[in-house]
TORKE-336534 format. One record per residue: residue in one letter; x, y, z of N, C-alpha, C in turn. Coordinates in pm, whole numbers, plus 50000, padded with zeros to 5 digits. Example, Ala and Ser with C-alpha at 12.3 -4.5 7.8 and 13.67 -1.06 7.14 Angstrom:
REM residues 2
A513194943150780512304955050780513204967050780;S512854977550708513674989450714512905000350787;
//
This chain:
REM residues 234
X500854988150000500005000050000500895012450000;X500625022549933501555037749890500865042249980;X499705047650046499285054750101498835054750261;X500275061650322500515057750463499295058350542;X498795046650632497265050450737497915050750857;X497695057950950497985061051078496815056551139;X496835051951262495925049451372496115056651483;X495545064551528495615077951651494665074351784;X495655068051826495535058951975496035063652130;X495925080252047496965085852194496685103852134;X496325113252190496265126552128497525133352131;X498505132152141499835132452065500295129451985;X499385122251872500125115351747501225122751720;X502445118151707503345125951606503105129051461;X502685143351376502455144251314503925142151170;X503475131151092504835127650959504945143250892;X506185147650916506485160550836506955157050689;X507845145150647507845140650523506845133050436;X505965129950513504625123950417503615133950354;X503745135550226502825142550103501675143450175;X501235128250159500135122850180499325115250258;X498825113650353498395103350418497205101750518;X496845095250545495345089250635495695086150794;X494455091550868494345092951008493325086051050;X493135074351108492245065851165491805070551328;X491195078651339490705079051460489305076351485;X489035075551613487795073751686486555081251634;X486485090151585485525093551519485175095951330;X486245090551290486085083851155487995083951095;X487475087150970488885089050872489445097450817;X490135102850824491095117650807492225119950655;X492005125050581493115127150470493615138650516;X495325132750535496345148150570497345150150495;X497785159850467498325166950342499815177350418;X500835172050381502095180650368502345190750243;X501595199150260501635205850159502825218350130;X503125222750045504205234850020503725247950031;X502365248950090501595261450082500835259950275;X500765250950317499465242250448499545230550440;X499345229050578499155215150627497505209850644;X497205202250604495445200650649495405184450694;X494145185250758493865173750823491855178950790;X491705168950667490035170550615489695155050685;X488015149650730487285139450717486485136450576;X486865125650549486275118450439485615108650465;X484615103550369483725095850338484515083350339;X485235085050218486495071750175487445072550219;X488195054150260489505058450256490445054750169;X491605048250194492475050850046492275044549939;X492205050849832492135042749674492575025149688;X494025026349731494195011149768493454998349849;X492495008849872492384997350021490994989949905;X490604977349968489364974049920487914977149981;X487144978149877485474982450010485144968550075;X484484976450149483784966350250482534963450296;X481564952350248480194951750265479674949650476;X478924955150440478184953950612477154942450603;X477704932950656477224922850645476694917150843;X475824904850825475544895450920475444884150939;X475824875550976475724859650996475214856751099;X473894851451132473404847251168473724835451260;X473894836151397473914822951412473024821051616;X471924832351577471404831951694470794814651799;X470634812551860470074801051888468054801751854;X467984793351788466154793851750465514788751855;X464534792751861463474790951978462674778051909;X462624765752061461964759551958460524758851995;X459394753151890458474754851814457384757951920;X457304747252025456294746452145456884755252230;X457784764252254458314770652323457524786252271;X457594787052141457384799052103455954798652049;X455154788252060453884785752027452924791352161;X453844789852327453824792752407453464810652408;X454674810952375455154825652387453474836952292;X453354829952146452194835452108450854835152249;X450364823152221449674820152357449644831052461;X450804835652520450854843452590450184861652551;X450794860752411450084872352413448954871752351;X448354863052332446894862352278446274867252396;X446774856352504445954860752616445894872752688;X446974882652678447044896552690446494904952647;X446134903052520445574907552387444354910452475;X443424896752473442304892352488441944897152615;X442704900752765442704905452866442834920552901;X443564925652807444064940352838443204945952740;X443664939352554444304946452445445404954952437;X446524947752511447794952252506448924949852466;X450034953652416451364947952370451664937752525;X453014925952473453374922552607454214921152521;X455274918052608456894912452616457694900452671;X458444890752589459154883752695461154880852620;X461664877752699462804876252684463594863252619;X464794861852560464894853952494466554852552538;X466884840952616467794838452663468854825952606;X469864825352601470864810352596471304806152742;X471024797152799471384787652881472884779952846;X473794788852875475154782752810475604769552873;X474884765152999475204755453089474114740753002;X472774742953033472624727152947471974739652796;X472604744252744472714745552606471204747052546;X470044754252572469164756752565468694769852585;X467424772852514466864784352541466074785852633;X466314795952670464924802552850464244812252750;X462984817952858462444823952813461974829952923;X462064843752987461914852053081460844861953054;X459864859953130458544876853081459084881053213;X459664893253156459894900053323458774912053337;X458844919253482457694927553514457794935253426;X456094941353351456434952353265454854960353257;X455224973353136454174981753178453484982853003;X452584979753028452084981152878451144993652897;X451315004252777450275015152802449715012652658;X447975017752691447045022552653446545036552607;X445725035352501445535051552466443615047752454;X443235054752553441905056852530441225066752470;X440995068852368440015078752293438485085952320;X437965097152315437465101752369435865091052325;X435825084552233434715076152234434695061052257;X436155061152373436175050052441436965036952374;X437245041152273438185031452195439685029052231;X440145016552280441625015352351442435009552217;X443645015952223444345012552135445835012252246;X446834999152125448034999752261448885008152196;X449765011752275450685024052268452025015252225;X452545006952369453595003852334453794993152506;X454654992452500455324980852633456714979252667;X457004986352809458434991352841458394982352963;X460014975252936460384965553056461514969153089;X462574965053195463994960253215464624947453238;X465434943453197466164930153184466404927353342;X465804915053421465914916953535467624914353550;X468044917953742469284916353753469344906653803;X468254896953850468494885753909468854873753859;X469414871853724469044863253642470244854353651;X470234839653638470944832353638472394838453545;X473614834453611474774837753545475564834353462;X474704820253381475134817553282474244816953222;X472974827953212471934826153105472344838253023;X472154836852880473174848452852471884857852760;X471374868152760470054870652696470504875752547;X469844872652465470164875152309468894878752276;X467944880352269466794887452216465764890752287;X464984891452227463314893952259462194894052171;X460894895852231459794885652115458764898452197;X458134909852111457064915352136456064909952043;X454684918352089453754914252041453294932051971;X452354927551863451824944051789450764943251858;X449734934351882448234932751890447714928551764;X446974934051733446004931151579447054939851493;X447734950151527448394959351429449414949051357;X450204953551223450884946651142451994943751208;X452744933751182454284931551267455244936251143;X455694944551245456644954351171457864963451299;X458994964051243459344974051344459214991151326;X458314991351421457905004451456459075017551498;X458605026251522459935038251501459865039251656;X459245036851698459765031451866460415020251858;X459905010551817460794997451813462335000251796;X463035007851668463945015451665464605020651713;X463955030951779464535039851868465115032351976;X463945023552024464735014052185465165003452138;X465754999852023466654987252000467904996651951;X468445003951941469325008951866470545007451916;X470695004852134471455005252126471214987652189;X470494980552163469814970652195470174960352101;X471754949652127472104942452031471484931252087;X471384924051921470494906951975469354909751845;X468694899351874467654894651771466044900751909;X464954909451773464164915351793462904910551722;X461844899051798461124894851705459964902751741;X458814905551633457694910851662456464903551600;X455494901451701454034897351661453164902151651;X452424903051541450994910451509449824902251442;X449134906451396448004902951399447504888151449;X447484894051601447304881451692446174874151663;X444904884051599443534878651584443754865751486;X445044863451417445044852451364445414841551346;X445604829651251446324819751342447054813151217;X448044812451128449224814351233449044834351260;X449814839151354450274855351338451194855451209;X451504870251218452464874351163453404876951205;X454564878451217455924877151204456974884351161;X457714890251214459084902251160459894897951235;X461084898151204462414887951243463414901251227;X464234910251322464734914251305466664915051373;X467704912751350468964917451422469394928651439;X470344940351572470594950951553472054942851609;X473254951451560474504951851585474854964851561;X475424971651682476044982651677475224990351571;X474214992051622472755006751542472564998251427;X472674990151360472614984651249471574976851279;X470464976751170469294969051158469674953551028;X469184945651052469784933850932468214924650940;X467424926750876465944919950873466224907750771;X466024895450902466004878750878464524872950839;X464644863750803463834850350796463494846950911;X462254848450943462014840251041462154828951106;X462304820951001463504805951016464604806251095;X465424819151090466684825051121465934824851318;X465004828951331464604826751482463934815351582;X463124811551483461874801551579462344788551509;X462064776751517461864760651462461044757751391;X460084767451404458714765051336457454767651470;X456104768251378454874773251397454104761851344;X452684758351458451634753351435450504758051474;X450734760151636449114765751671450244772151816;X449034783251841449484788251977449054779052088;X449904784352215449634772252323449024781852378;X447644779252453447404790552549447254786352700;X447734775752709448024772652834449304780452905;X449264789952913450364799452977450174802153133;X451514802453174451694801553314451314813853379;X450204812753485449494827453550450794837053591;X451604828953648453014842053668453264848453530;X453314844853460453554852653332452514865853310;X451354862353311450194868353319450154879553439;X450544876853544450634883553693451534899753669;X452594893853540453464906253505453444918453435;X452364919353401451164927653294451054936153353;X451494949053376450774962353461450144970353368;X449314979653339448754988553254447995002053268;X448845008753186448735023953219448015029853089;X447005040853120445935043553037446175055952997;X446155061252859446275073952798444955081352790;X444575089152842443075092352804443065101252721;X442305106452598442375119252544441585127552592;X442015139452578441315153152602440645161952537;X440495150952447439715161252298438835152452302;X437665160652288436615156752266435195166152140;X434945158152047434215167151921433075174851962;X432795188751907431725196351973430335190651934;X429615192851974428055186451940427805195751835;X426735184651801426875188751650424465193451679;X424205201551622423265208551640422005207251595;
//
């Protein structure tokens, strides 16, 4: 390679007084610097050197899949939320590095509601925390929300709170049906990479709705009311 790259691992770099030309790798991107006969500059660029080769942003997959009655479960669960609240729920998606299996954790959480002034509930959304009590070799790699009846998709909340949220992000919607629907998503370092659902679960047959009342017990729900209300009409 002709075109010297520096790595700036210390804010003293010694700056090369005989190099024309050359590149600065620091912490907040890539630098072209110039010995010039007129100025010295130090610009950020997009690219770096002609020599080097590009590089695709890629993902490989190699999450552990949930298997089938496990996550047939997991629907189940929010059917019955659905059907109890009409609310999003949440549960967790763990590796058991010790016997080599997946857990599955619903920890306490808060699903809110938006009530409309003619009484119509719609869900908002569903905010949890990863408990701290959790076994120390369970290692958590994802999570599995639910939409309700809405489409499964990731939402710009969904986004926003996965961004800095690495692991696999599955979402369920239109619970009213059977099978649901399905969005399979990975984030790595802000990066979104949308899988195959294959890539997550074992497969789908029917939901289980035999779900465990502790699961159910973890459901709290907070109500949006609106304040608008239409004038009468005459």
């Amino acid at each position: 390679m002709n075109t010297p790259v520096l790595v700036k691992t210390r804010s003293d770099l010694e700056w090369p007084e005989d190099e024309r030309l050359f590149y600065v790798v620091a912490r907040d991107g890539v630098y072209l610097c110039r010995n010039h006969e007129m100025f010295q500059s130090c610009v950020k660029v997009e690219r770096g050197p002609s020599e080097c080769e590009e590089q695709r942003v890629f993902l490989q997959a190699r999450f552990p899949r949930v298997p089938q009655r496990l996550f047939e479960r997991i629907v189940g669960f929010f059917a019955r939320v659905a059907e109890r609240h009409g609310s999003e729920a949440a549960a967790l998606l763990l590796w058991d590095r010790t016997e080599k299996q997946v857990r599955v954790v619903v920890p306490p959480q808060t699903a809110t509601l938006y009530r409309a002034w003619d009484s119509v509930v719609s869900p908002v959304g569903v905010h949890y925390e990863i408990p701290h009590d959790l076994p120390a070799d369970w290692l958590p790699y994802g999570d599995v929300h639910s939409h309700v009846d809405y489409a499964a998709y990731a939402s710009s909340t969904d986004v926003a709170d996965e961004t800095h949220s690495a692991g696999l992000h599955v979402v369920v919607g239109r619970i009213g049906s059977e099978p649901p629907e399905l969005h399979v998503e990975a984030v790595v370092d802000g990066q979104r990479f949308t899988l195959n659902p294959d890539h997550a679960v074992e497969g789908y047959a029917k939901r289980d709705l035999d779900v465990p009342a502790s699961w159910l017990d973890r459901i709290e729900i907070e109500e949006e009311r609106s304040s608008w209300y239409p004038r009468s009409v005459s």
